[in-house]
C-alpha positions in Angstrom: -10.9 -82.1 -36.1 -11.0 -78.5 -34.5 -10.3 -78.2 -31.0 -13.4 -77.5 -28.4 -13.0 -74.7 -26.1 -14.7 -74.2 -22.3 -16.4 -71.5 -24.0 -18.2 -73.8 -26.7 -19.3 -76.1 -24.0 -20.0 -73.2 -20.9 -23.6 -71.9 -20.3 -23.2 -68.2 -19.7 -26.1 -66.3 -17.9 -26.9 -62.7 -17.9 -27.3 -61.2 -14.4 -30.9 -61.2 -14.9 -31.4 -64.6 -15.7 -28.6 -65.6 -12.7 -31.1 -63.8 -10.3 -33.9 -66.1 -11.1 -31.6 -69.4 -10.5 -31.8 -70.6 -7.2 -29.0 -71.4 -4.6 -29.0 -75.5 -5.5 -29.1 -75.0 -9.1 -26.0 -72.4 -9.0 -24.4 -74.9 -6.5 -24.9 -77.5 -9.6 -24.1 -75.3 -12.1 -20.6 -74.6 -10.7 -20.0 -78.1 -9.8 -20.8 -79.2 -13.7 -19.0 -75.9 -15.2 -15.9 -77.2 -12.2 -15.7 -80.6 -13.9 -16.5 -80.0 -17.8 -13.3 -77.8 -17.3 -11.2 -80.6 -15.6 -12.1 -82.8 -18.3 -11.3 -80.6 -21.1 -8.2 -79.4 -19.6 -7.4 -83.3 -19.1 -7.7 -83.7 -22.6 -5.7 -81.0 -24.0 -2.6 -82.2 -22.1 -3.2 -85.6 -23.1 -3.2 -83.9 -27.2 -0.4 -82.1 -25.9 1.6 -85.1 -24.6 0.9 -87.7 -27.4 0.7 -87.3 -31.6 -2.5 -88.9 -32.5 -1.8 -89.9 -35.8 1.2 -92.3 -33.8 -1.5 -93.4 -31.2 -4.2 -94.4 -34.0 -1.4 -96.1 -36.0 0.3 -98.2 -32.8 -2.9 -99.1 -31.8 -3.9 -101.2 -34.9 -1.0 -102.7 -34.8 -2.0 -104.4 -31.3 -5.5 -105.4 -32.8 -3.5 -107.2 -35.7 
């Protein structure tokens, strides 16, 4: 499975389009673009920490 990247999830404006976005949507904008980052940086340390192929494997072992 390949990795996915802030930029691969991240809406990107051009200034001209920014300028037509008013003050609650960019307030929403950066709260969503504030938390999709959290959550993907969550889940690269959790890849980092743990070998997936080990977690899959343990975990049908409980189910057994």
């Amino acid at each position: 499975m390949e990795s996915v990247t802030f930029e691969d999830v991240a809406v990107n404006f051009t200034l001209d389009e920014w300028a037509l976005v008013d003050s609650s949507q960019k307030k929403l904008y950066k709260d969503v673009m504030q938390e999709t980052f959290r959550s993907l940086a969550v889940v690269g340390r959790k890849q980092e920490d743990s070998n997936s192929e080990d977690d899959y494997n343990n975990s049908r072992r409980k189910v057994r």
